[in-house]
C-alpha positions in Angstrom: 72.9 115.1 123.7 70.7 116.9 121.2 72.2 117.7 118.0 70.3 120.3 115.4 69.8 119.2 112.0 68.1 121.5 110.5 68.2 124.9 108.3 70.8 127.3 109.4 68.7 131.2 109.6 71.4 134.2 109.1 70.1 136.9 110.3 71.4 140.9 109.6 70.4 142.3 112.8 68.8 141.3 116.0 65.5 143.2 114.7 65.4 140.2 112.1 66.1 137.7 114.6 64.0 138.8 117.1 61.0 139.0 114.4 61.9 135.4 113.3 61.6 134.2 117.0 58.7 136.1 117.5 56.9 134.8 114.5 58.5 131.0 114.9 57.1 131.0 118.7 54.0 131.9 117.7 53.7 129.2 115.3 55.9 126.3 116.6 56.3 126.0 120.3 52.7 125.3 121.1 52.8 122.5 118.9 56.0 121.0 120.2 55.4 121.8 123.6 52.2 120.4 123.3 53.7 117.0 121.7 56.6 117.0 124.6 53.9 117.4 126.9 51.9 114.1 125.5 55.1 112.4 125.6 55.7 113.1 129.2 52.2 112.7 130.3 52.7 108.9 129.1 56.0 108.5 130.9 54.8 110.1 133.9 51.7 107.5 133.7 53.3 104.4 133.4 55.9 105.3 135.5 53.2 105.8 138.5 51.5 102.7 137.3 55.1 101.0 137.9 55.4 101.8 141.2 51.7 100.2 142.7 51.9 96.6 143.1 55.7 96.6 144.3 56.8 98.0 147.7 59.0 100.9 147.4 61.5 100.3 149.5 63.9 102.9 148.1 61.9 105.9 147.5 62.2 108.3 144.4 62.3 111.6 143.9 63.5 112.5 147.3 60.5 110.9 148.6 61.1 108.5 151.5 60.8 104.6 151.0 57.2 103.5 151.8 56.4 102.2 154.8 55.7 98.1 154.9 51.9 97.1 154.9 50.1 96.8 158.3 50.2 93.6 159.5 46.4 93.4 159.6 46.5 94.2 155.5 48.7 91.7 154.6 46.8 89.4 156.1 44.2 90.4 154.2 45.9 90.4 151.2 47.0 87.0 149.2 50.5 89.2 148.0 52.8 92.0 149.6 51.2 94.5 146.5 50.6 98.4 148.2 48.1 99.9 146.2 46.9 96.5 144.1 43.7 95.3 145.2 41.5 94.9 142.6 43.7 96.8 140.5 41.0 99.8 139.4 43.4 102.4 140.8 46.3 101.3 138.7 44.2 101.2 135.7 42.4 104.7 136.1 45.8 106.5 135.8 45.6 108.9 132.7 47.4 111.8 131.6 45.5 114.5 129.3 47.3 117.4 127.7 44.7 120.2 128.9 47.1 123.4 127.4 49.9 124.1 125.8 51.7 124.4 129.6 50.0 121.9 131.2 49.3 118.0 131.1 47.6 116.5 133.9 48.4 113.4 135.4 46.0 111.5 137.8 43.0 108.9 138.4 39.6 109.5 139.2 39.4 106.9 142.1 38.4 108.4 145.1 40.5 106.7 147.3 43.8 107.5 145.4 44.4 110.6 147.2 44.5 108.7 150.7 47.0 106.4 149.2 49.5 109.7 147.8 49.2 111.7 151.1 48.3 109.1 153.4 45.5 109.4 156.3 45.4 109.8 160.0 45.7 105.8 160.5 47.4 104.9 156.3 51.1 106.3 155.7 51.4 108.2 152.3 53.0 105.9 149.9 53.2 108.7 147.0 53.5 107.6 143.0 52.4 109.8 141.4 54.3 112.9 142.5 57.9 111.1 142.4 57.1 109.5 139.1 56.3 113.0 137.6 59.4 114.7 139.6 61.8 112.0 138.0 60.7 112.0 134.2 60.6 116.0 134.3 64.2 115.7 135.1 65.0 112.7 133.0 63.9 114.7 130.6 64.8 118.4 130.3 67.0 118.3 127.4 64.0 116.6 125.6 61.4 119.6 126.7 64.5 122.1 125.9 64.3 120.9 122.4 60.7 120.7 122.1 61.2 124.5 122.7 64.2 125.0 120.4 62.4 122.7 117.4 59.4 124.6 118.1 61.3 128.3 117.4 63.1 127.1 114.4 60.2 126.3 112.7 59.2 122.8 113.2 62.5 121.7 111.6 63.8 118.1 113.1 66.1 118.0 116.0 68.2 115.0 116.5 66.9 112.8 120.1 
């Protein structure tokens, strides 16, 4: 549970108020949205990262479990690892906070996107999509904050 332990504002009217919000938002939020955003972006990262190498067989998010590896690609393979190879995938995940309402989570190798949404002949086995659903809501009281912090100024909230 947040707690506020900061400056108390009294205000006389809800002209004052709303002129404090207005000119608190203008200056605040951005930068604590923007620093929530970073923080999530990480989370969201690692948290996809987490999930390549292991077989899901529980699904997150709402997602379904993945389905096992073909028995043609486990023969291949030396380990039962979905979405380890050569581990490039795993390591191209990055987030990058591109606005003040927006980080973006996701890799640059091509064959990433066959591996979320799956293929005509490969089952989607999706990570980064559940990761990101789950930390959003593990942590909206954090992003609530950011925006309260953010209002009152910049002042410290307890976490």
């Amino acid at each position: 549970m947040s707690r506020f332990t900061g400056h108390v504002y009294r205000f006389r009217n809800f002209a004052e108020m709303a002129t404090h919000l207005e000119g608190a938002a203008q200056m605040g939020v951005p930068e604590a949205l923007r620093a929530e955003l970073d923080v999530l972006g990480g989370l969201i990262e690692n948290r996809a990262k987490s999930y390549l190498g292991h077989p899901q067989i529980q699904g997150h998010a709402g997602f379904p479990p993945w389905p096992p590896l073909a028995p043609s690609t486990l023969a291949r393979k030396e380990a039962n690892t979905p979405g380890i190879e050569t581990g490039e995938m795993q390591a191209s995940i990055q987030h990058q906070v591109v606005s003040d309402e927006e980080v973006q989570i996701g890799t640059n190798v091509p064959y990433a996107k066959y591996f979320e949404y799956g293929t005509v002949s490969q089952p989607a086995r999706p990570f980064i999509e559940p990761a990101g659903l789950e930390v959003v809501q593990e942590r909206l009281e954090d992003i609530g904050a950011a925006v309260v912090e953010g209002m009152m100024g910049g002042r410290s909230m307890e976490r």
